[in-house]
C-alpha positions as a Markdown table, in Angstrom:
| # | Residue | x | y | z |
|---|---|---|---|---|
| 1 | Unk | 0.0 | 0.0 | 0.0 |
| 2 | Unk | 2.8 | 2.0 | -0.2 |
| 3 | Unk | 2.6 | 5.6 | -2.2 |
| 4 | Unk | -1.2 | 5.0 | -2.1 |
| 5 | Unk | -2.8 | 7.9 | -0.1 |
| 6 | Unk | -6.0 | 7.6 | 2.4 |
| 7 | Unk | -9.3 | 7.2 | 0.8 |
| 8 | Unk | -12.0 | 10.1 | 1.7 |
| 9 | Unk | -13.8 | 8.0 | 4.5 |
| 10 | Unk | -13.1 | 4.9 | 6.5 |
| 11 | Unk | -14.4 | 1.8 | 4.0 |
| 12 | Unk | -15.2 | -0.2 | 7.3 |
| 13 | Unk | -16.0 | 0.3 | 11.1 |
| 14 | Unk | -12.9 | -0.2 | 12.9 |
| 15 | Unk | -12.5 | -2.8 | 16.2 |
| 16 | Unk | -11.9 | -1.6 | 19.4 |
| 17 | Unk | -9.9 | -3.4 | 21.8 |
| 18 | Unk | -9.8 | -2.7 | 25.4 |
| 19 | Unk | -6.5 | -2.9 | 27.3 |
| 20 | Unk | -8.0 | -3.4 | 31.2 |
| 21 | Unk | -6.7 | -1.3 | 34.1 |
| 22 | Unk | -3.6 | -2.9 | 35.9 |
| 23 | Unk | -2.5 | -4.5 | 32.3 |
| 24 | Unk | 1.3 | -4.9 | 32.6 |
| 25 | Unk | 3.4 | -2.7 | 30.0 |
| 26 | Unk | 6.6 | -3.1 | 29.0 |
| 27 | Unk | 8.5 | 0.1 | 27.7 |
| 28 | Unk | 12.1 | 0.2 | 26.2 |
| 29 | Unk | 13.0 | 4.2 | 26.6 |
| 30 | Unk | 16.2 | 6.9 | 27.1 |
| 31 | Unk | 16.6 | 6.6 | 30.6 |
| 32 | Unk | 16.3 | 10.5 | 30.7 |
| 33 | Unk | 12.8 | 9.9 | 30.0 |
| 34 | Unk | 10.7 | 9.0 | 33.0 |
| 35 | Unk | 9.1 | 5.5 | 32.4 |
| 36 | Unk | 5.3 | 6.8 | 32.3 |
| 37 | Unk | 5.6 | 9.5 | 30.6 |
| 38 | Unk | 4.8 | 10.2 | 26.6 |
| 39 | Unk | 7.7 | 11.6 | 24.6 |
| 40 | Unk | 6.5 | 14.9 | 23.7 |
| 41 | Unk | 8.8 | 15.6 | 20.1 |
| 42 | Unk | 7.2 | 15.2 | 17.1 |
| 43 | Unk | 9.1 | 13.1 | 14.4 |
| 44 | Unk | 10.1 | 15.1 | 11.3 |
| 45 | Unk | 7.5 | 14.3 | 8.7 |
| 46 | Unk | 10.0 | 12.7 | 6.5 |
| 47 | Unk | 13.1 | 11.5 | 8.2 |
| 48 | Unk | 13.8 | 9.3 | 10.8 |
| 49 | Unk | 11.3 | 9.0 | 13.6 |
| 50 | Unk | 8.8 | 5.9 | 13.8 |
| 51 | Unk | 5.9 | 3.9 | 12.9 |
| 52 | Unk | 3.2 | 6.0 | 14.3 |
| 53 | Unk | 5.2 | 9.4 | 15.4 |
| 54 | Unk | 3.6 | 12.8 | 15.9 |
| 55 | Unk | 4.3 | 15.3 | 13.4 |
| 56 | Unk | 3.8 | 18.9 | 13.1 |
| 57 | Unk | 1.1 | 18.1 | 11.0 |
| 58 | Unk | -0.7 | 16.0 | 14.1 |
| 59 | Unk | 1.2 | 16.9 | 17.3 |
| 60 | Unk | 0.4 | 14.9 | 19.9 |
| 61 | Unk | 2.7 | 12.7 | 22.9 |
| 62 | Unk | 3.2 | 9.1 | 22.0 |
| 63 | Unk | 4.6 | 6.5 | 24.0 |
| 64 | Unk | 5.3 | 2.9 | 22.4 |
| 65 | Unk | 4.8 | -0.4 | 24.9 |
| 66 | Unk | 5.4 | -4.3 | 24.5 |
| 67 | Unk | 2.4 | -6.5 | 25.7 |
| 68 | Unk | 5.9 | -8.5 | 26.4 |
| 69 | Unk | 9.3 | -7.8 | 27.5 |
| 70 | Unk | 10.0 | -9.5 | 24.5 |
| 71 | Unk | 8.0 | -7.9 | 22.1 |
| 72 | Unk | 9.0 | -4.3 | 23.8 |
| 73 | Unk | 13.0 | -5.2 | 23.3 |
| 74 | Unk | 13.1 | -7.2 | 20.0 |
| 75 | Unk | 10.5 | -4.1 | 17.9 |
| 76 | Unk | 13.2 | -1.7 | 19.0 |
| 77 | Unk | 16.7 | -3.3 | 19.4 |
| 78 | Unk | 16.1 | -5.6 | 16.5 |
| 79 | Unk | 14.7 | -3.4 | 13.9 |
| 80 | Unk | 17.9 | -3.1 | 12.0 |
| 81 | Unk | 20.1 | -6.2 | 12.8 |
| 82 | Unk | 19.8 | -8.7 | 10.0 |
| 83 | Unk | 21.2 | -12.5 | 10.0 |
| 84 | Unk | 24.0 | -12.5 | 8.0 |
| 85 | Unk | 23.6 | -16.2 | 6.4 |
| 86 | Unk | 25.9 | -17.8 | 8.7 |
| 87 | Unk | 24.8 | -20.0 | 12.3 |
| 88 | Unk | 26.1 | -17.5 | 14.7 |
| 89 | Unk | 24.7 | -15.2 | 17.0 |
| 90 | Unk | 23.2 | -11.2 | 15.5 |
| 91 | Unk | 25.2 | -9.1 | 17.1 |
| 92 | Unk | 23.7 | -6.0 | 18.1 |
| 93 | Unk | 26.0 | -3.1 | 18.7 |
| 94 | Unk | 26.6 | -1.5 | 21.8 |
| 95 | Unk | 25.6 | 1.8 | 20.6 |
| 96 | Unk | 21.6 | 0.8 | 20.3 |
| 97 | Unk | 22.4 | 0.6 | 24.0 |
| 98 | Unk | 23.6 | 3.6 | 24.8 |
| 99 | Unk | 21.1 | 5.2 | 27.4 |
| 100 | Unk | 18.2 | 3.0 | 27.1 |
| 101 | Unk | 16.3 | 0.8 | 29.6 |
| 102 | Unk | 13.7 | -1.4 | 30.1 |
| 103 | Unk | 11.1 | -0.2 | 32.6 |
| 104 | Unk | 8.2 | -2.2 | 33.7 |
| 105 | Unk | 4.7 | -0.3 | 33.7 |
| 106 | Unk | 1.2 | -1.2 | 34.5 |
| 107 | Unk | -2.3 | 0.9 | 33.6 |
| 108 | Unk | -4.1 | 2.6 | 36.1 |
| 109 | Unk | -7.5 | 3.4 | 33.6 |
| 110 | Unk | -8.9 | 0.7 | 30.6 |
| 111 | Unk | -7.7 | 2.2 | 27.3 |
| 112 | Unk | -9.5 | 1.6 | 24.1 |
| 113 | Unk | -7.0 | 0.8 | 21.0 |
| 114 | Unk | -8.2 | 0.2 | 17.2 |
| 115 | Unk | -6.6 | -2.9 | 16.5 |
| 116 | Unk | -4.6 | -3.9 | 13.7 |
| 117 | Unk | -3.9 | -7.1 | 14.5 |
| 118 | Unk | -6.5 | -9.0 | 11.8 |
| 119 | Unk | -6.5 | -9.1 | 7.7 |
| 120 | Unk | -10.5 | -7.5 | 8.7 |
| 121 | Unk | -9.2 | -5.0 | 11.2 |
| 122 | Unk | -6.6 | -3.7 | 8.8 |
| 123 | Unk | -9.0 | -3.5 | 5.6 |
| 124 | Unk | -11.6 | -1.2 | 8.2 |
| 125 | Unk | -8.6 | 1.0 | 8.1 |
| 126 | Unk | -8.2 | 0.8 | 4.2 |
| 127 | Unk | -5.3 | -1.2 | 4.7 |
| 128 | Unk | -3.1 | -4.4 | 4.7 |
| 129 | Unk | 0.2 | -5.7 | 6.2 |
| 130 | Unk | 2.1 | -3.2 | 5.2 |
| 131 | Unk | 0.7 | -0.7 | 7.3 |
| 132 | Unk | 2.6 | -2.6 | 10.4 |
| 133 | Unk | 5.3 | -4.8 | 9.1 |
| 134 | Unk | 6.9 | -2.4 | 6.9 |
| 135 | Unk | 10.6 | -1.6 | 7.0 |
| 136 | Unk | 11.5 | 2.5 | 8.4 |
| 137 | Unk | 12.5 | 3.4 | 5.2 |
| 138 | Unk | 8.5 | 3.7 | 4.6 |
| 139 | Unk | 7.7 | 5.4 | 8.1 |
| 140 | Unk | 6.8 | 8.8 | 6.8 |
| 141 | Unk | 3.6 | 6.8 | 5.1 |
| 142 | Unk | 3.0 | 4.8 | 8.2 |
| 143 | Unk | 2.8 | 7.9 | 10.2 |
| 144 | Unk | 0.8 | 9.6 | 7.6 |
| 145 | Unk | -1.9 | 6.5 | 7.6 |
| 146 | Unk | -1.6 | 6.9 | 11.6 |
| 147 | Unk | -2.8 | 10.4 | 11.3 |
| 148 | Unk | -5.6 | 9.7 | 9.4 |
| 149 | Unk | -6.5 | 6.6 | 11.4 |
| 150 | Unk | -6.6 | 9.0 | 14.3 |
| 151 | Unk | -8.7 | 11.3 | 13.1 |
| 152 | Unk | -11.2 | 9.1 | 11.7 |
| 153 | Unk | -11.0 | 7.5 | 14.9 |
| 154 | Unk | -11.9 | 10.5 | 17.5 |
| 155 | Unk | -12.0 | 10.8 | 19.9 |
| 156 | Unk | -12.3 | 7.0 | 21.1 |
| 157 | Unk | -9.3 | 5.4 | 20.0 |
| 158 | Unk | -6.8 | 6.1 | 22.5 |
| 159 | Unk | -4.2 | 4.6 | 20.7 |
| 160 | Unk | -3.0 | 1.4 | 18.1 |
| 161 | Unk | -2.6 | -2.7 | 18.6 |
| 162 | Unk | -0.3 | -4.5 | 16.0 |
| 163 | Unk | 1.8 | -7.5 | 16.0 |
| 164 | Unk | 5.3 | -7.0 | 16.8 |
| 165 | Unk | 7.2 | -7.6 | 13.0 |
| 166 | Unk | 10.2 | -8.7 | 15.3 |
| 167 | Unk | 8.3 | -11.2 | 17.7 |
| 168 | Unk | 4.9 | -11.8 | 15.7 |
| 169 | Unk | 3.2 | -13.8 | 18.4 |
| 170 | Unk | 3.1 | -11.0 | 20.6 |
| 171 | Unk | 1.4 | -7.4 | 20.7 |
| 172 | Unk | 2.9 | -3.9 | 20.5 |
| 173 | Unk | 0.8 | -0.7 | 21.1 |
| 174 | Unk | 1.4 | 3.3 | 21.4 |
| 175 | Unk | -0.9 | 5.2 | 23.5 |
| 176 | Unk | -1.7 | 8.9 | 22.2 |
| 177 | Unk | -1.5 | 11.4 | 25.4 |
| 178 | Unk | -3.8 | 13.7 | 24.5 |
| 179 | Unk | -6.6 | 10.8 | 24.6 |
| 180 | Unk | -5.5 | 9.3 | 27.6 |
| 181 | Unk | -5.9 | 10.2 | 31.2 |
| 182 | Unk | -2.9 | 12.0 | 33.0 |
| 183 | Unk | -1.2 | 9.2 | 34.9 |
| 184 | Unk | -2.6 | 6.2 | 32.4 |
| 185 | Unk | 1.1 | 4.5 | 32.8 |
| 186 | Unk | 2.5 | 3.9 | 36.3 |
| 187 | Unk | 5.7 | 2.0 | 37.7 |
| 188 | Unk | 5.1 | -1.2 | 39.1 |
| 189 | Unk | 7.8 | -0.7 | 41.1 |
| 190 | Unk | 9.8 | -3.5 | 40.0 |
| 191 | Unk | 13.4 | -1.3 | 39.1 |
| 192 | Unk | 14.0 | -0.8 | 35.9 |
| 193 | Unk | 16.6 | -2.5 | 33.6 |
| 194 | Unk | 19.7 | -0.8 | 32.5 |
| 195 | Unk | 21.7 | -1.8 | 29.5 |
| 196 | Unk | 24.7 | -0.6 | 30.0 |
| 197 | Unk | 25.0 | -2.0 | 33.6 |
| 198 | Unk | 27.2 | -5.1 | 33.9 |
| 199 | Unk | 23.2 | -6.7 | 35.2 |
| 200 | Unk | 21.7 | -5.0 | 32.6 |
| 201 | Unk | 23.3 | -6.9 | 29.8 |
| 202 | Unk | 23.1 | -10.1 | 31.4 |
| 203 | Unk | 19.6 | -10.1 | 31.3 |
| 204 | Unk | 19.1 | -8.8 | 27.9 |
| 205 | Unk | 21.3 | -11.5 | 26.7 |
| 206 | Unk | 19.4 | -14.4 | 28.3 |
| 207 | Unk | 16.3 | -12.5 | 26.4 |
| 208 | Unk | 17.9 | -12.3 | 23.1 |
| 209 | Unk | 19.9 | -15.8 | 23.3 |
| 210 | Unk | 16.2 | -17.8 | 21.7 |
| 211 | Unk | 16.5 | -15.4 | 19.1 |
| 212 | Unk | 19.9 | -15.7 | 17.9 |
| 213 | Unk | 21.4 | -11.9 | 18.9 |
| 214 | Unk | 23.2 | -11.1 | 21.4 |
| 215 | Unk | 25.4 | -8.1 | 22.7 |
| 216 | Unk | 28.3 | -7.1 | 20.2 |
| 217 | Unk | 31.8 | -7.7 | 22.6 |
């Protein structure tokens, strides 16, 4: 679907999928960033950025979660770490780690997300596949299509629901800030985990080690 702009109106009626209150989140994030919070900067239309970024053109906070810690590290660490043909380890490098962590979050309100998770959900949205599995090179559509998603979608949908392209059996979401209640993402308390700490990279080795990647040396 790529170079093929929004139609006028929604074809279908889209799903809406409830996350309940006290749902565990996972968030990978710059550790500058408090855990619950929504980044703030919008993406620029056409470079960099991600899937479903704020632009100028639709400001709004976003905050991206993982239904798993799985889901949460792989759609972010993995994005751009290919196998190389041979039976060793991907290695990722250690600047993807570079002031990141792993927080764990929970919902303190239900939050109602227009899934994209189904072949039906995605042609409600005048859609297919590509909308989530698409490579970044195609982001500034993606966040296009988000924009229009979102405003055929107000003021219910409080955010998206996709499959993760890096673990496809689980979820992904963002949450949109200025449809959720202040406060929607809490700690759990559980501390945080932080990649550059000797700990840190233990654990997200054990993660990665079923998927084949690990922590460049």
């Amino acid at each position: 679907m790529v170079n093929t702009r929004p139609p006028g109106a929604l074809p279908g009626t889209p799903g809406r999928e409830t996350l309940a209150e006290g749902t565990g989140l996972f968030r990978l994030h710059a550790a500058h960033r408090p855990a619950g919070s929504f980044n703030p900067v919008p993406a620029h239309p056409f470079y960099g950025g991600g899937r479903f970024d704020a632009t100028d053109h639709d400001p709004y906070g976003y905050a991206y979660l993982g239904l798993t810690a799985a889901s949460a590290v792989c759609e972010s660490l993995l994005r751009s770490v290919p196998f190389d043909g041979a039976a060793t380890p991907r290695l990722l490098p250690r600047s993807a780690l570079r002031g990141r962590r792993l927080s764990f979050l929970r919902l303190t309100a239900d939050v109602t997300l227009v899934p994209l998770l189904s072949g039906r959900d995605l042609a409600a949205v005048a859609q297919d596949t590509w909308l989530t599995q698409t490579e970044a090179a195609h982001y500034p559509f993606t966040r296009h299509w988000g924009h229009w998603i979102r405003e055929n979608t107000a003021p219910w949908a409080q955010g998206f629901l996709w499959p993760s392209k890096r673990e496809p059996a689980d979820h992904v979401a963002v949450l949109f800030a200025d449809r959720c209640p202040a406060g929607v993402l809490e700690e759990t308390g559980l501390p945080p985990v932080d990649f550059e700490a000797p700990e840190g990279e233990e654990w997200l080795n054990t993660l990665l080690e079923p998927y084949l990647a690990r922590v460049a040396p």
